[in-house]
C-alpha positions in Angstrom: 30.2 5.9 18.9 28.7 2.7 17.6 26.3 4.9 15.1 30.3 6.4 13.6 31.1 2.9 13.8 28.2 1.6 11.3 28.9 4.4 8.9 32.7 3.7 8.6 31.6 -0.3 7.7 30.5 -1.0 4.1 26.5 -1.8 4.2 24.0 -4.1 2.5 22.3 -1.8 -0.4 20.3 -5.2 -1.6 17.8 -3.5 0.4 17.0 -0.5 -1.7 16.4 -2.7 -5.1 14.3 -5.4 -2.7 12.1 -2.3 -1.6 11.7 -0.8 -5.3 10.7 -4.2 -6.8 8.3 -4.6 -4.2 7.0 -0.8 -4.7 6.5 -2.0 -8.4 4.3 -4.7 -7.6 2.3 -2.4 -5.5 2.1 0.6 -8.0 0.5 -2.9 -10.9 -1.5 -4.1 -8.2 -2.7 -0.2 -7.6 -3.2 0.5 -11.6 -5.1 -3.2 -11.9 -7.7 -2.2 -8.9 -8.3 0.6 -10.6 -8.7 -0.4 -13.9 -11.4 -3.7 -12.4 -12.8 -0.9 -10.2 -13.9 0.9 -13.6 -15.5 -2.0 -14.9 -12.6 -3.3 -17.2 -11.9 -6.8 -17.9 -12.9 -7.8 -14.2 -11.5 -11.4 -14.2 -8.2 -11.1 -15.6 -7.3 -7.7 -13.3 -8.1 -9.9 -10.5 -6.1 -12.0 -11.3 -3.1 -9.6 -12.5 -3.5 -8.8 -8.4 -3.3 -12.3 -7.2 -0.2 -12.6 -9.3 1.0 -9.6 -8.1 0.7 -10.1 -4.5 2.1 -13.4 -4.6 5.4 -11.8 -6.1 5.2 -9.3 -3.3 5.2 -12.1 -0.8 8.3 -13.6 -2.2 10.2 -10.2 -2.6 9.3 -9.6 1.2 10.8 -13.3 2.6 14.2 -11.7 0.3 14.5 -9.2 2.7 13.8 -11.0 5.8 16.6 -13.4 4.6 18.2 -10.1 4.2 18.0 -9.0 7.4 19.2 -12.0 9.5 22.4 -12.5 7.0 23.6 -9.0 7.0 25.8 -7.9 9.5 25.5 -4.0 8.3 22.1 -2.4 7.3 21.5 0.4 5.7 19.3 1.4 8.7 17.8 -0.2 12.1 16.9 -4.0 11.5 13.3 -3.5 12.8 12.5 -0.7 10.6 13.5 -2.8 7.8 11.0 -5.7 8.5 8.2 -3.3 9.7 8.7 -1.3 6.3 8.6 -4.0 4.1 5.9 -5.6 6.1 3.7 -2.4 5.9 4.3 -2.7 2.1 3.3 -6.4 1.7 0.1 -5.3 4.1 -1.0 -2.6 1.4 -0.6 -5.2 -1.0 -2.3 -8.0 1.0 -5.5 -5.9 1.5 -5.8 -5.1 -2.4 -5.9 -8.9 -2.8 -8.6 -8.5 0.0 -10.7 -6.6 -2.0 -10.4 -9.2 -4.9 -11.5 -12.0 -2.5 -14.7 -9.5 -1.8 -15.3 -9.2 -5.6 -14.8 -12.6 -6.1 -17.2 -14.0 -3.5 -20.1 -11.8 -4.5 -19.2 -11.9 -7.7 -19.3 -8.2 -8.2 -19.0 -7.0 -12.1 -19.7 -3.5 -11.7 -19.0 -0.4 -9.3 -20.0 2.4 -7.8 -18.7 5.8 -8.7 -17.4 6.1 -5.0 -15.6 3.0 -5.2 -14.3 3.5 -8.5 -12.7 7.2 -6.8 -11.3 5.5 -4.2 -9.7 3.2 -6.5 -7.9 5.8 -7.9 -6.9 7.2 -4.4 -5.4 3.7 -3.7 -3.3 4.7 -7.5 -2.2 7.9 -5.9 -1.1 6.7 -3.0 1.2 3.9 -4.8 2.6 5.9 -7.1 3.4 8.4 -3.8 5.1 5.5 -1.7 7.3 4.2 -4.7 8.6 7.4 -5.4 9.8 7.4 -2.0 11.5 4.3 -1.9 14.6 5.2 -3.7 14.8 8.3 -1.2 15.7 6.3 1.5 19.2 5.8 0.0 20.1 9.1 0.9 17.5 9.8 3.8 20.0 13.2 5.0 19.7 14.4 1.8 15.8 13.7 1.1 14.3 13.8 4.4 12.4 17.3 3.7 11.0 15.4 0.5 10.2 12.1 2.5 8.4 14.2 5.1 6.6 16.0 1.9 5.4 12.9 0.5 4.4 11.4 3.9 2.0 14.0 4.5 0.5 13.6 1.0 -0.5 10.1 1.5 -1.7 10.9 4.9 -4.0 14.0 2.7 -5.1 10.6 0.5 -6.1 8.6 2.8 -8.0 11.4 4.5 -9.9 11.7 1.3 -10.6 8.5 0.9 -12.5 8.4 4.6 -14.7 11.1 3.2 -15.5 8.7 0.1 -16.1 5.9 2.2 -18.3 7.5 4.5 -20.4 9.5 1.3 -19.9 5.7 -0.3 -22.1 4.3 2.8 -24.4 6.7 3.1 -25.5 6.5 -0.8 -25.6 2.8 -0.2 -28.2 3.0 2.5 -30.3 5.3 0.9 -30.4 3.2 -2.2 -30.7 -0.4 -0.5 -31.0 0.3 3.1 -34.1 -0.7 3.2 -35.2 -2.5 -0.7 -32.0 -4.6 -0.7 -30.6 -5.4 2.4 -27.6 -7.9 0.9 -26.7 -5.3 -1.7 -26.0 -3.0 1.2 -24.0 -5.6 3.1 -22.0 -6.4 0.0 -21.5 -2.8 -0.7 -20.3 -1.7 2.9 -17.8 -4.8 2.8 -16.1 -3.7 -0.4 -16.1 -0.1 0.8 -14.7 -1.0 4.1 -12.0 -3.2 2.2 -10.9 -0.5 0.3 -10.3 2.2 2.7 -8.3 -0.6 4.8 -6.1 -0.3 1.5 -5.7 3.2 2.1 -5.2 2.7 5.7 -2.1 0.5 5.0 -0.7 2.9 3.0 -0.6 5.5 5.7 1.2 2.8 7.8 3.6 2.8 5.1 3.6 6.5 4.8 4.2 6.4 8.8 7.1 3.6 8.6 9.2 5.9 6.7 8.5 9.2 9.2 9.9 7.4 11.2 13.5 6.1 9.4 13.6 9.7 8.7 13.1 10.7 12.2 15.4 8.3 13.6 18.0 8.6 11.2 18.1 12.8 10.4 
């Protein structure tokens, strides 16, 4: 009765634009690792993420405000704040990885690092093009579920980079250059927390779908 209830009552769509700004900062803090994972321009793609995850921030409080003023939601309350807060983590993480960069001052890359960069692209792109889904979750939940289980396949691939990643780092420096290991493992590890977020994302939305199908 009180789920008829909700969907005769007009709802708060401010929601869907919050979540797709917030997707675009993710998707420019993705493309910017990516690009300072390659060796470009270092500094200033740091900073691009910085910038970028400070916007993030700000677009997340919005829709906690959001939530406590709107009497209709598009969908439950909590699954609102634990999306959007699963978003801001994936961002949060890719600032992470700048802090790493920045304290070792790190310039250039390995190949492994510079593939799971471009996982961490994928699997931005993957979650923004979900986003808008969730407008009509009925009508997309077969693609939501389809795009779900393609981050999950990313992320997957990016443990099997991390782990190759670690074991090319020991046998390079294991033993000759202990801190270049340590500094190495840190901004592997870092990275595949990225990932990691992103399945928490990918997982958030599962579960709208589930709830709400």
């Amino acid at each position: 009765m009180m789920g008829l209830f909700r969907k005769l009552l007009p709802r708060e769509d401010a929601f869907f634009e919050l979540f797709q700004r917030h997707s675009q900062r993710i998707v420019g803090a993705a493309e910017a690792l990516e690009r300072l994972l390659a060796g470009h321009d270092v500094a200033a793609n740091a900073e691009r993420i910085v910038k970028l995850e400070d916007e993030a921030d700000g677009i997340t409080r919005e829709v906690l405000q959001a939530v406590r003023r709107s009497f209709i939601t598009p969908f439950d309350r909590g699954d609102i704040k634990d999306l959007i807060q699963s978003m801001d983590d994936a961002i949060d993480m890719m600032h992470k990885v700048v802090k790493t960069i920045r304290l070792f001052e790190q310039t250039s890359f390995d190949p492994g690092m510079q593939e799971m960069g471009k996982a961490v692209v994928q699997a931005a792109h993957l979650i923004a093009s979900a986003i808008p889904l969730l407008d009509r979750i009925n009508a997309n939940a077969v693609e939501l579920g389809s795009i779900a289980e393609e981050v999950m396949r990313v992320e997957g691939h990016s443990d099997h980079l991390h782990e190759l990643g670690l074991k090319d780092l020991y046998y390079r420096h294991g033993q000759s250059n202990p801190m270049a290991y340590i500094v190495g493992s840190q901004l592997y590890g870092d990275l595949e927390k990225v990932l990691d977020r992103f399945e928490d994302v990918a997982n958030e939305i599962s579960g709208i779908v589930i709830e709400n199908v």
